[in-house]
C-alpha positions in Angstrom: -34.7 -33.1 18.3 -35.5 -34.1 15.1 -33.3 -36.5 12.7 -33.8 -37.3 8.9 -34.8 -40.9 8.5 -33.0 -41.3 4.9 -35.0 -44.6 3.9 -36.6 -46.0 0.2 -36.9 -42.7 -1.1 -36.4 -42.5 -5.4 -33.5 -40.3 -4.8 -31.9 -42.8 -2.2 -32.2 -45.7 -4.3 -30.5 -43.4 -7.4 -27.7 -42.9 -5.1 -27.6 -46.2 -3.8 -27.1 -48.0 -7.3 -25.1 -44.7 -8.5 -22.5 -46.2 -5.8 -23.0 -49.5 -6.9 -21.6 -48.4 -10.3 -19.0 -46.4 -8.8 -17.9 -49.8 -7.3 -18.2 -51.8 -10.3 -16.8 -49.4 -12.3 -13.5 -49.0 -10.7 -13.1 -52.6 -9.7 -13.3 -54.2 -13.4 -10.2 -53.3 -14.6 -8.0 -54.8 -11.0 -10.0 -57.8 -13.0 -9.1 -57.3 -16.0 -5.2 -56.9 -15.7 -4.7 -59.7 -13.9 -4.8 -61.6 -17.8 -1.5 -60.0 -17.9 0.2 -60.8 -14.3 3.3 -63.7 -13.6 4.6 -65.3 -10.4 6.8 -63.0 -8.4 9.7 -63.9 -5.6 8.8 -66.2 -2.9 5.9 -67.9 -5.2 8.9 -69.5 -6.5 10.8 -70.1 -3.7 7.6 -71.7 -2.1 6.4 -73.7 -4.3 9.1 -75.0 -5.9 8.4 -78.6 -4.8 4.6 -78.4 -5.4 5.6 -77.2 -8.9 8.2 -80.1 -9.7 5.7 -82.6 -8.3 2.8 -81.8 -10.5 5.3 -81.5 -13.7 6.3 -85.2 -13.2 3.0 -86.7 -11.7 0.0 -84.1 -13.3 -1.5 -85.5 -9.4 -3.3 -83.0 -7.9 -3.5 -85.2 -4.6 0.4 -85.6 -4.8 0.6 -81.9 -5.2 -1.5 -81.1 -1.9 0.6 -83.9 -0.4 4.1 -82.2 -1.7 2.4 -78.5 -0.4 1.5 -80.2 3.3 5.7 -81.6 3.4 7.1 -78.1 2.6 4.4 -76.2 5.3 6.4 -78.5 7.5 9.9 -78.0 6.4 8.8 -73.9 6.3 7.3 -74.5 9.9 11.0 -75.9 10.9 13.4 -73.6 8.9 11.5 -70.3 8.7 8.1 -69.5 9.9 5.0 -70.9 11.7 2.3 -69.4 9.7 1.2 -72.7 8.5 -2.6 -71.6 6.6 -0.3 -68.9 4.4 2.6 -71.3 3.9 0.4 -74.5 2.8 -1.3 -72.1 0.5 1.2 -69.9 -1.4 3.0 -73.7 -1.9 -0.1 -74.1 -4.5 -0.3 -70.6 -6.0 -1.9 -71.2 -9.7 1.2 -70.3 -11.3 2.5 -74.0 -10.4 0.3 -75.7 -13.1 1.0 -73.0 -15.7 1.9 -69.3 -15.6 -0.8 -68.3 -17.8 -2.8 -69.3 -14.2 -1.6 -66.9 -12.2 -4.4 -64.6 -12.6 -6.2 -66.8 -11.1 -4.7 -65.8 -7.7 -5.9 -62.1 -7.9 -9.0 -63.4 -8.7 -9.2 -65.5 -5.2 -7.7 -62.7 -3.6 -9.9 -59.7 -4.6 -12.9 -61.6 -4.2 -12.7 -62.9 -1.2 -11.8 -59.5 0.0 -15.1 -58.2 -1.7 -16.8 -60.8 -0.3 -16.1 -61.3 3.3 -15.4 -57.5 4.0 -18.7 -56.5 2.1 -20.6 -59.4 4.0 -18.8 -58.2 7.5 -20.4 -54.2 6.4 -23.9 -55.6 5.5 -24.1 -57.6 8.7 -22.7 -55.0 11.0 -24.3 -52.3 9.5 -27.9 -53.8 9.2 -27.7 -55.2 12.9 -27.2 -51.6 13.6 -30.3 -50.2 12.3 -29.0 -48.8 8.8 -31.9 -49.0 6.3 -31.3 -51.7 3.6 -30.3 -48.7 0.9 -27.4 -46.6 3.0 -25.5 -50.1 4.0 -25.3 -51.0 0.3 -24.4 -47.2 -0.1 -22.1 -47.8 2.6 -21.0 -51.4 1.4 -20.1 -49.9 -2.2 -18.0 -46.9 -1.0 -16.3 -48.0 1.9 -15.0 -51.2 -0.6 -14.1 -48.5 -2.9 -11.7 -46.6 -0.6 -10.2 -50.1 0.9 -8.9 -51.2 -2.8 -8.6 -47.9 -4.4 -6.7 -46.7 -1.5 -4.4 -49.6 -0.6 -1.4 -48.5 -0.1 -0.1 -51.0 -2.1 -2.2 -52.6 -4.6 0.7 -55.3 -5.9 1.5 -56.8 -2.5 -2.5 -57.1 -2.1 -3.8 -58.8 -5.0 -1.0 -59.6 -7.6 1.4 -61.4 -5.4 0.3 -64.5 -4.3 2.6 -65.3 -1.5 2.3 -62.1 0.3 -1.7 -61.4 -0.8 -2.5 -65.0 0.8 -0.6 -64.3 4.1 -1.9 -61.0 4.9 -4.9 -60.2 2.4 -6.8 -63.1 2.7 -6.4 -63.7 6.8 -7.7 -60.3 7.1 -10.5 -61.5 4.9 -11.6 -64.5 6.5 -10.9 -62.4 10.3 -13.9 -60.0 8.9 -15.8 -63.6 7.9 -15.7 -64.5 11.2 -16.5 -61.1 13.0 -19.7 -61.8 10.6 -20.8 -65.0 11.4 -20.3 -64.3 15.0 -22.6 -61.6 14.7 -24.9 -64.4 13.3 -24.4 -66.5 15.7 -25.3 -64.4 18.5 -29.1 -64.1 16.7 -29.2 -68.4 16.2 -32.1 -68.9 17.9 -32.2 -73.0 16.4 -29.8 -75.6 18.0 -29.1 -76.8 14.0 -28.2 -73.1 12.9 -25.8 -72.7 16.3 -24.2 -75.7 15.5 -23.7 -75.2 11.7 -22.5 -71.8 12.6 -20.0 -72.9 15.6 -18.5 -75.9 13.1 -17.6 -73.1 10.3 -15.9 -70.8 13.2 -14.3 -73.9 14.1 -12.4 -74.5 10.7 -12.3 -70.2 10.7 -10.4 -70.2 14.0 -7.9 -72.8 12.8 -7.1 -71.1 9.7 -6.8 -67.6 11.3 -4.4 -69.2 14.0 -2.2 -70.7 11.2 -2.1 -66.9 9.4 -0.5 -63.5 10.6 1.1 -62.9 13.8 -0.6 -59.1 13.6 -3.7 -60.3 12.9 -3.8 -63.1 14.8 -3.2 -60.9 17.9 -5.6 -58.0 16.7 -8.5 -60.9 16.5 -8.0 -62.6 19.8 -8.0 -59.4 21.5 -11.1 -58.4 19.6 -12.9 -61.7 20.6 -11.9 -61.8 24.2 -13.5 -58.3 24.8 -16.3 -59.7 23.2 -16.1 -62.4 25.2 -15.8 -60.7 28.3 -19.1 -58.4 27.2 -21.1 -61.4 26.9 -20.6 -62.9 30.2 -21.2 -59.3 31.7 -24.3 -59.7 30.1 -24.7 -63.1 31.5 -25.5 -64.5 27.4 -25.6 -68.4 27.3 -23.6 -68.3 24.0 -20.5 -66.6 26.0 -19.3 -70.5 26.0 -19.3 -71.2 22.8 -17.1 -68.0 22.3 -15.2 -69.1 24.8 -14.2 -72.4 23.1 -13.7 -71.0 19.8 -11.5 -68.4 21.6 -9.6 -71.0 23.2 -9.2 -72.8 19.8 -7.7 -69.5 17.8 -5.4 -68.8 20.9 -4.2 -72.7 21.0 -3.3 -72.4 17.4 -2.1 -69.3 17.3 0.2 -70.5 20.2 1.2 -73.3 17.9 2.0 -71.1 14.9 4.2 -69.1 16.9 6.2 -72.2 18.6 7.3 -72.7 15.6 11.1 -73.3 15.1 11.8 -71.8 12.2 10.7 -68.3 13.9 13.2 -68.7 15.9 15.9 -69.3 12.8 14.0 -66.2 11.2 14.6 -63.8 13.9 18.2 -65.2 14.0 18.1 -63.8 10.5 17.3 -60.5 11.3 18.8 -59.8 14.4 18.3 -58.1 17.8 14.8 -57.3 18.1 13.3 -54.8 20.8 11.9 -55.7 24.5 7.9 -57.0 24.8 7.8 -53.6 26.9 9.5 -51.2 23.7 7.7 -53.2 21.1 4.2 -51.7 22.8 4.8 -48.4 22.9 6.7 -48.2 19.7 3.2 -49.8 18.1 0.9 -47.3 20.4 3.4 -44.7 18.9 3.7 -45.8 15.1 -0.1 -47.1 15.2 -1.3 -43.4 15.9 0.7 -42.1 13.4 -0.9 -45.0 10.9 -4.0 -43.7 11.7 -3.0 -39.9 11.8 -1.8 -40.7 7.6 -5.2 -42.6 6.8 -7.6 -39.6 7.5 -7.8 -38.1 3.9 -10.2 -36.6 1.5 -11.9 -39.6 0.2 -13.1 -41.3 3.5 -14.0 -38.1 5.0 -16.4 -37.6 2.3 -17.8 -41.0 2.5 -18.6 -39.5 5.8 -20.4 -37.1 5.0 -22.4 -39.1 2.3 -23.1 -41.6 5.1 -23.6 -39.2 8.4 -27.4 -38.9 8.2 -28.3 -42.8 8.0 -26.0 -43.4 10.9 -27.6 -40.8 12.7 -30.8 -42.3 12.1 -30.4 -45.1 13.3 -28.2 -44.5 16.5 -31.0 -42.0 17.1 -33.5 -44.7 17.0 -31.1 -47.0 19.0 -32.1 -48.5 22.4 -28.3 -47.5 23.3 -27.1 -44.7 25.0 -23.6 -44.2 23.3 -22.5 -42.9 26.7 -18.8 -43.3 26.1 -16.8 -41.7 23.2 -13.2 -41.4 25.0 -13.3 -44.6 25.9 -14.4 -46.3 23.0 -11.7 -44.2 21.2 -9.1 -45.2 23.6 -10.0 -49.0 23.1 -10.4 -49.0 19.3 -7.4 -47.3 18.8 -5.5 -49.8 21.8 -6.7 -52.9 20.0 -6.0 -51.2 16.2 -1.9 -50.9 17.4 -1.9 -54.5 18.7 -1.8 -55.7 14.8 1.7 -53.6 14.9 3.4 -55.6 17.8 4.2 -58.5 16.6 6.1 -57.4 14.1 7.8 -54.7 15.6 8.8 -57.1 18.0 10.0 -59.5 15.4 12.4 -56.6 14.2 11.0 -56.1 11.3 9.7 -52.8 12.1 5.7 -52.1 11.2 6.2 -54.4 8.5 5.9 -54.4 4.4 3.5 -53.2 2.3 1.3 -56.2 2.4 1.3 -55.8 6.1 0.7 -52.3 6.4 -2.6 -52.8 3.5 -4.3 -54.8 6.4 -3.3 -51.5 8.9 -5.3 -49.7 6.8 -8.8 -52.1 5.8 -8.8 -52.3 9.9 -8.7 -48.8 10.0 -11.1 -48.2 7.3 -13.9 -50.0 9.3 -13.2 -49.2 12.4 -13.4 -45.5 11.7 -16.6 -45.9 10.3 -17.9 -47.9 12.7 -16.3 -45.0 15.4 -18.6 -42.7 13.5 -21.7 -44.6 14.3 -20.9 -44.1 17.8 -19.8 -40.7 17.8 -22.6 -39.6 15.9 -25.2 -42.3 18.6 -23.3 -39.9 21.4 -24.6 -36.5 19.4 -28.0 -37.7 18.7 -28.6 -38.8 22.5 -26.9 -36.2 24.7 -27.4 -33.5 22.4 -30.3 -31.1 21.1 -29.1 -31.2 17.5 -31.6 -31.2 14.8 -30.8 -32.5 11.6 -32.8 -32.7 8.6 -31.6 -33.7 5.6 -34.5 -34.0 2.6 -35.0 -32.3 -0.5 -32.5 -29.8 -1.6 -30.5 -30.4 1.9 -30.2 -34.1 0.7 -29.0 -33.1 -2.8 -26.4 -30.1 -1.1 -24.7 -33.2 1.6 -24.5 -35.6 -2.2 -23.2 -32.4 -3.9 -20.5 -31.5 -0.9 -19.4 -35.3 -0.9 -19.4 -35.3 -4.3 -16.7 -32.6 -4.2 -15.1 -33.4 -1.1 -14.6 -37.0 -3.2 -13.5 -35.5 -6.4 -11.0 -33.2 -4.7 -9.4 -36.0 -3.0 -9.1 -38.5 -6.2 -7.2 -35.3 -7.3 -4.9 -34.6 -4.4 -3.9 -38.4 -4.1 -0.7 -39.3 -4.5 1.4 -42.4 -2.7 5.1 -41.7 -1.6 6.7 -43.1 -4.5 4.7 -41.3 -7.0 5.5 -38.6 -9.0 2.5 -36.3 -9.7 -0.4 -36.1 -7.7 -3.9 -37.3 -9.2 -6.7 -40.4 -9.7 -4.4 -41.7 -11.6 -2.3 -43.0 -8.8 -5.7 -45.2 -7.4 -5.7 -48.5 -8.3 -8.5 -49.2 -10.5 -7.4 -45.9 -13.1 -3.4 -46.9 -12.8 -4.9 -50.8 -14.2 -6.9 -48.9 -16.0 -4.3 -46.7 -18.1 -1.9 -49.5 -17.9 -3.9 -51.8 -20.4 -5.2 -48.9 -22.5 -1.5 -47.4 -22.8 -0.1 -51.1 -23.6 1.9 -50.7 -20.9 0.2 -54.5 -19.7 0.7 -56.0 -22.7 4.4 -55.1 -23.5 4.8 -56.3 -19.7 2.7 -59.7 -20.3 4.9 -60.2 -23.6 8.4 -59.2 -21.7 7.4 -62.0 -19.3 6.2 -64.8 -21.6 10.3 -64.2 -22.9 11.6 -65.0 -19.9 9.3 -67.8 -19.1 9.9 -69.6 -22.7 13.9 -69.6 -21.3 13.0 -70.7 -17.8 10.6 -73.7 -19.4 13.6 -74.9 -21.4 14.5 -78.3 -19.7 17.5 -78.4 -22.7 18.9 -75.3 -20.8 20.3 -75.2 -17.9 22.4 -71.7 -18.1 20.3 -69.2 -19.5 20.5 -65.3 -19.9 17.3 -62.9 -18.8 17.1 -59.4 -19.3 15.8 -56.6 -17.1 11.9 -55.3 -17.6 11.5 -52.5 -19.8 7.9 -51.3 -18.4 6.2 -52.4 -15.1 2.4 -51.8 -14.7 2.3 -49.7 -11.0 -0.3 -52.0 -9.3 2.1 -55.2 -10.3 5.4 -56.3 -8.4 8.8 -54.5 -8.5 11.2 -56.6 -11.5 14.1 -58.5 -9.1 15.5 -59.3 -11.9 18.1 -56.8 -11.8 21.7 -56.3 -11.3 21.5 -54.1 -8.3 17.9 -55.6 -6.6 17.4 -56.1 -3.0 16.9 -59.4 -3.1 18.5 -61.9 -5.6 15.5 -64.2 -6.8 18.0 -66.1 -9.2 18.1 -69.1 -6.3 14.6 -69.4 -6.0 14.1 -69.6 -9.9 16.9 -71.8 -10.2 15.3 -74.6 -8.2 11.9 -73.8 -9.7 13.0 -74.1 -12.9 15.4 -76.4 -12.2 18.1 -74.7 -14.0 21.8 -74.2 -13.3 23.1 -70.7 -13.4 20.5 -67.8 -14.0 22.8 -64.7 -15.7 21.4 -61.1 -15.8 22.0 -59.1 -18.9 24.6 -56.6 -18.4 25.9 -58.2 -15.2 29.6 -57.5 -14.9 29.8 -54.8 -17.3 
């Protein structure tokens, strides 16, 4: 058998920096039309106080103090999630809305940054050569944010971005740096290592029940694999373990769950909730396997194959690797299933899909580990077979930028990814009529001589921002949560009661 070994060749490190600007490219303008974003929902009803407190004091001390005494008011009325709640209470909109943008920024980049850090670890500890696991870094980014399912409750919503998105970010951090720590050979590096996993492991007990369960899981296999193989550092795991699993116990002891779920009702059995997220997480999976990541595939099949061929490991089980990856993807879909909220909103079913995005590709490595060991398959990919797998992703890619199209949307093309809808949003002036619409409300809310004031419904809504509640016939009825912010009486809709 004989397998490519797609290293520094000129036409790699085209590619490779072709990707980069692929990346770039579509990523600027989620950047750029955050300029035009405002606070949306619960960023008002959380940080009301937090707000109030830094109008009167300007204390940014008195602020954090004001955002620690509502995480545990939240923690006794409504949920334990105490790293999202302590947070969204000092979303950037509180000093001034012209801020908000501010939280997009934090959010996106952190994604970038801890998910592109978790690929370049994983994927170089795997034997990828330095070119593919940029090449891999670039795209596989590219499908997570281009392909969200819902770009607005990712990035341009504080409250539900900080809860969901950013766990997920820092989970991925940690994956990393265990990794790391694993190859600490120095007793300074271990123990710089272990104190950041400490404050890791405290944050990601505070944040989502789904991810919190997904990551213990995920660390107690690994766990378990390291005493099998009888590592010293299995300890050290074990403590941090026990830390994430203490707090997560603690975030979920929470009163205020309890009120919650008293909120929404009956809620199915432990026993129901697991099937129904073995059942719905298959079918997560089953609507995830498009176009764009299968021709990512493709681009990327010949470096993983190189170096799984070149792998001391024998890749010897495929079923049951499936079986386990897909087991410990659907235990991110119990908890809230058992909460009764079903699989959860958009900002919860985003992080369904990121996990699924880099678990498939890391699936791939083994499958492809599994061909290359048990099987006499030659593959030789240089020259013009090189340039006919670029040229067939190429397509496969372009085909599926066509083909895209969300539930709610109405035509089927690129337009309906997230960096071309910002995009065409700013260059239509679609943003700008939006940012303007806002600032109008915003001059009525900030008018302390006020206190009964009149708003009128959004004309145009950018697709990548939140839905306008500001509506007589919306789900929820924000006017309370504004009120308080703003510290206003009565908050009228125009056309109410007509």
């Amino acid at each position: 058998m004989r397998a490519s070994d797609p290293r520094s060749s000129t036409s790699v490190r085209i590619l490779m920096w072709l990707c980069i600007a692929i990346f770039v490219l579509s990523t600027i303008p989620l950047y750029a039309i955050s300029f035009y974003n405002h606070p949306y929902y619960d960023d008002y009803g959380f940080s009301a106080d937090a707000h109030k407190v830094w109008t009167e004091t300007g204390s940014i001390v008195q602020v954090i103090t004001a955002a620690a005494e509502k995480s545990q008011d939240v923690r006794q009325t409504w949920q334990g999630t105490y790293t999202g709640t302590f947070l969204s209470n000092i979303q950037p909109g509180i000093f001034s809305e012209s801020l908000y943008f501010i939280g997009t920024f934090v959010l996106l980049t952190a994604f970038i940054l801890c998910f592109g850090y978790f690929l370049w670890v994983v994927f170089r500890k795997l034997g990828v050569s330095k070119e593919y696991t940029v090449i891999i870094c670039s795209l596989t980014l590219m499908l997570m944010i281009q392909f969200v399912p819902n770009a607005g409750e990712a990035f341009y919503w504080f409250n539900g971005g900080i809860g969901n998105s950013f766990i997920y970010a820092l989970l991925v951090l940690s994956f990393a740096l265990s990794a790391k720590l694993l190859d600490a050979k120095t007793k300074g590096r271990i123990a710089l290592l272990s104190a950041v996993q400490i404050i890791l492991m405290i944050l990601l007990g505070g944040g989502s029940y789904g991810g919190g369960l997904f990551g213990l899981c995920i660390y107690a296999l690994m766990i378990a694999w390291l005493f099998w193989k009888k590592d010293a550092k299995a300890w050290i795991f074990t403590g941090l373990w026990a830390l994430f699993l203490g707090c997560f116990i603690y975030n979920m002891m929470a009163p205020g769950n309890q009120v919650r779920a008293g909120v929404i009702g009956s809620h199915p059995t432990a026993v129901v909730s697991i099937l129904k997220a073995v059942y719905y997480g298959i079918g997560q999976i089953g609507s995830h396997i498009r176009l764009p990541i299968i021709a990512v595939s493709v681009l990327v099949l010949p470096a993983l194959y190189a170096a799984a061929k070149s792998s001391s490991y024998q890749f010897a089980h495929p079923w049951i690797v499936l079986v386990l990856m897909t087991g410990l993807f659907c235990t991110q879909l119990v908890p809230p299933i058992y909460g009764g909220v079903g699989t959860g909103g958009w900002r919860i079913l985003n992080t369904y899909y990121w996990s699924f995005a880099v678990m498939w590709f890391l699936y791939l490595y083994y499958v492809v580990g599994y061909v290359a060991k048990h099987y006499e398959v030659e593959l030789v990919l240089v020259g013009r077979g090189q340039q006919a797998l670029i040229l067939l992703s190429a397509c496969l890619l372009l085909v599926g930028c066509m083909g895209y199209k969300q539930t709610a949307d109405k035509y089927y093309g690129p337009q309906n990814m997230a960096g071309p809808s910002a995009a065409l949003s700013i260059l239509s002036g679609e943003a700008q009529q939006y940012h303007s619409e806002m600032q109008q409300r915003e001059t009525l809310l900030n008018d302390a001589s006020a206190k009964t004031i009149t708003l009128s419904p959004l004309t145009v809504i950018p697709s990548v921002f939140m839905e306008d509640l500001i509506q007589v016939d919306a789900v929820y009825d924000v006017r309370v949560s504004l009120c308080e912010y703003y510290d206003k009486d009565a908050i009228i809709i125009e056309g109410e009661g007509s």
